[in-house]
N, C-alpha and C positions, 0 to 999 in steps of 0.2 A: 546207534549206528549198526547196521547188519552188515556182515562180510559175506560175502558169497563164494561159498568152497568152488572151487575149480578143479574137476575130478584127475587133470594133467600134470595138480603142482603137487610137489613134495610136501611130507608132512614137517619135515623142517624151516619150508619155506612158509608152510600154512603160521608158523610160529610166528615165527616174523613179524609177517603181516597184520595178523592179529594182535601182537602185542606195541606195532608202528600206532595201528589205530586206537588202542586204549591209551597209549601216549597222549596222543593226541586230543582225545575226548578229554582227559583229565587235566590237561594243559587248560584247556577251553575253561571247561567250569573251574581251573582254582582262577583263572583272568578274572570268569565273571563274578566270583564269591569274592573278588581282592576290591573290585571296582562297586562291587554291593557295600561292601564294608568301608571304603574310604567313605563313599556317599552319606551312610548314615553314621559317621563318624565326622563331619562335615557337618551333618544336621543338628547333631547332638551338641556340636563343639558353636555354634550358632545359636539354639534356642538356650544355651547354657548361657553365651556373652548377651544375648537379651536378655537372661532374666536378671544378671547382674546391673544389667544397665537398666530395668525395670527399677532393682529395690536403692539402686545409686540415686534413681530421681524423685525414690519418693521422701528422702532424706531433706528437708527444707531449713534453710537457715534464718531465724526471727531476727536475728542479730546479726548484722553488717557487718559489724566490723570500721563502721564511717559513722555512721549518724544514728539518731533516733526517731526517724522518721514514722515510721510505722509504729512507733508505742504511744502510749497517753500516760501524764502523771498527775497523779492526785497526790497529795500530802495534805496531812490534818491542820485546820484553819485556812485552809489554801482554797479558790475554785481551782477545777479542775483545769490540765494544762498549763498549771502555776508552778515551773521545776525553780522555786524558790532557792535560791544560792546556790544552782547551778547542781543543785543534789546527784541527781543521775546525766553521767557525761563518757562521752568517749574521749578516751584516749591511748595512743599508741597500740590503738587496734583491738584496747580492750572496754570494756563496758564498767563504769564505776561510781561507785555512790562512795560521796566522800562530804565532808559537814565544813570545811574549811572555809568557810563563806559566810557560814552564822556566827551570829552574835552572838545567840543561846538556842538550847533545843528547843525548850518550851513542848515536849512532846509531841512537837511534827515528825508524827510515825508518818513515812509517805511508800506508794507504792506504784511499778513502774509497770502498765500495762499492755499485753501485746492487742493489736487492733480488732482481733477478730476473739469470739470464742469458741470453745472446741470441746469435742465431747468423749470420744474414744480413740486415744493417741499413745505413744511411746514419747516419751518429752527424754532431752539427755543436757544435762548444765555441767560445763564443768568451771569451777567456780575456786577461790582461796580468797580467807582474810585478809586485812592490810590494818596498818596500823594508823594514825592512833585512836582508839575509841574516845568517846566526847562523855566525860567525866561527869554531866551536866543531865545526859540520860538516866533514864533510871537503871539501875543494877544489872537486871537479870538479861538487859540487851546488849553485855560484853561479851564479844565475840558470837554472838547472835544474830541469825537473819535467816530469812526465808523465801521459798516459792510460794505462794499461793496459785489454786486452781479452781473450778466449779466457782468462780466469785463472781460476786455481782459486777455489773458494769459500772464503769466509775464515772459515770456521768449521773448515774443515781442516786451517789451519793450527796447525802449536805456536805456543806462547807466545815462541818463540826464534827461532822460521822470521824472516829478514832480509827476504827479498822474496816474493813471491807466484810463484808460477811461471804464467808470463803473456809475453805479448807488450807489449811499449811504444812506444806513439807519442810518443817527446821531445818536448818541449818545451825551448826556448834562446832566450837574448835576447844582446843584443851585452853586449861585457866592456870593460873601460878599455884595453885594447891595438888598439881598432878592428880586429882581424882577422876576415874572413869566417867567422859561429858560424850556418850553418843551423838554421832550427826544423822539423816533421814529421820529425824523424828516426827510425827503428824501433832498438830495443834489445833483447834479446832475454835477459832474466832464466830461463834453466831450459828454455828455446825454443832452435828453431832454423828458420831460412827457406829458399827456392830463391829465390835470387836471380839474376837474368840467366839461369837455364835449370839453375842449378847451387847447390847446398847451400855455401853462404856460414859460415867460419868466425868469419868478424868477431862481438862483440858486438853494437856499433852500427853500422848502414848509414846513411852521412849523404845526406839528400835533396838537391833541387837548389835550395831555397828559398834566398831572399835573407834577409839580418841584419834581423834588430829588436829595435825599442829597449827597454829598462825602464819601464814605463807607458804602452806602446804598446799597446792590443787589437788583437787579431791573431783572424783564424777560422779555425779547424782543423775539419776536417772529415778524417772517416774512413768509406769505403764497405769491409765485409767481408762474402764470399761463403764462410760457413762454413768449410770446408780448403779452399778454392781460392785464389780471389784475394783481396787485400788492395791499396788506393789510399789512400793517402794523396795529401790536398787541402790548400794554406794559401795562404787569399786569395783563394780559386777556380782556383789553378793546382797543376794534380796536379805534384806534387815527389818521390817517388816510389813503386812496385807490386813487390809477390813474390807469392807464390805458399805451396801448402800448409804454413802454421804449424806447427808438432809441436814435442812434449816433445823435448829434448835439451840438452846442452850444458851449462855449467857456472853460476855467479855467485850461484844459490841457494842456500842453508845450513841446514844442520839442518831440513831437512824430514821429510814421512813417505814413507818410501820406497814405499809403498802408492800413493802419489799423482804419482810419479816414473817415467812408464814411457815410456824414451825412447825416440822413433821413431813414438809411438803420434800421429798426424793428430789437430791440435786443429778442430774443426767447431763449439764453439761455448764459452761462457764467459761470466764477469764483468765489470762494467766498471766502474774504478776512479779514482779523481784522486788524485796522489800526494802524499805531502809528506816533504819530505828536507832540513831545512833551509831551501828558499827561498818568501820569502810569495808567493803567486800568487793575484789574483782568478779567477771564472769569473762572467758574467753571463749566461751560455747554457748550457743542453746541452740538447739535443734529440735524440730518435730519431725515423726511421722506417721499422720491420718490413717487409723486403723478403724474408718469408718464404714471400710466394707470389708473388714476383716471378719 
């Protein structure tokens, strides 16, 4: 703004006037730096609750909470979609394998699978033992159970196939002899890992997690990058990571050799919750598609 001196007005008056109209000027622009800043304060507070609402949707729940609609069960001597004695059941909102229904185990390892499969995801279960284990199992599946993922479809299975050929993230709870029993451990049914840099002949790699108890909920969480990497998470602390999954190795049985081709890099599969004798709740599983991550 220019003021135009008037050679009749006082220099006092000149003061004035010039200091009415930087008033004034400064008034104007803090208005429009107030009304700038609510704006993109406005913008900011908007593209933030979308992006919440973005990663709120991409949270998916496999498990109702109601029914089993969207899963398949295979159990060994069983065809598939045979939940022989009611093995895997909702109830009270929770999701449950329970053996109360048999006669005897007879080694119906059975396993409960979600409809689709998936290849690079964040998986989250949050899960606790129940009691009583079925005396009838073999040993090493007290207080025992697991995820499975990268597994084959269970419609591929024989009717006699024992385990799925798949990768397993254990699950363990502590045993009457107090000794340190990690849970997130990897098993490797029909599988084989790179672990530390190098092809690991072990079945199970035991993680770094601490003991828990029988009716303890416990969250597990699993992040898979197709045939890359593999984390394992319980309680929010990663317990342990390998690297490319693939067909190999022994513990499956009677499978179709068709489906069997070892060496070949697993990149994506089934995802499963097992039962082998021990009851386990799950009150969670959730995914979310880090397929264009």
């Amino acid at each position: 703004m220019i003021v135009r001196i008037n050679p009749y007005i006082s220099s006092e008056r000149y003061t004035q006037l010039l200091l009415r109209n930087m008033s004034r000027r400064n008034t104007l622009q803090t208005i429009l730096a107030n009304l700038l800043f609510c704006a993109l304060l406005a913008l900011v507070a908007g593209c933030t609750a979308g992006n919440h609402k973005t990663a709120e949707e991409e949270w998916v729940s496999l498990f109702n909470g109601k029914d089993l609609d969207d899963w398949i069960v295979k159990i060994h001597h069983h065809d598939v979609g045979d939940n022989y004695g009611n093995t895997f059941r909702v109830e009270d909102g929770l999701l449950k394998v329970r053996y109360d229904q048999y006669q005897e185990f007879n080694e119906r390892f059975g396993h409960l699978y979600y409809k689709q499969p998936y290849s690079r995801y964040h998986l989250v279960v949050e899960y606790r033992f129940a009691e009583p284990w079925r005396e009838d199992a073999p040993s090493y599946t007290k207080r025992n159970s697991g995820i499975m993922f990268h597994s084959q479809d269970p419609r591929t299975m024989p009717r006699e196939q024992d385990w799925p050929i798949s990768v397993e993230f254990q699950l363990l709870a502590s045993l009457e002899d107090g000794k340190p029993r990690p849970t997130g451990n990897m098993c490797s049914p029909g599988t084989e890992v790179i672990y530390e840099g190098k092809m690991d002949p072990r079945h199970c790699i035991n993680s770094s997690s601490k003991t828990y108890d029988v009716n303890e909920w416990v969250r597990a969480e699993l992040i898979v990058l197709g045939d890359s990497l593999v984390k394992h998470i319980i309680n929010g602390d990663t317990v342990l990571q390998y690297t490319k999954p693939q067909i190999g190795g022994g513990v499956v049985n009677r499978y179709d050799p068709t489906h069997k081709q070892d060496g070949k890099l697993l990149s994506e599969g089934f995802i499963a919750l097992q039962s082998e004798g021990q009851p386990i709740d799950f009150r969670k599983v959730e995914i979310r598609n880090l397929e264009h991550k």
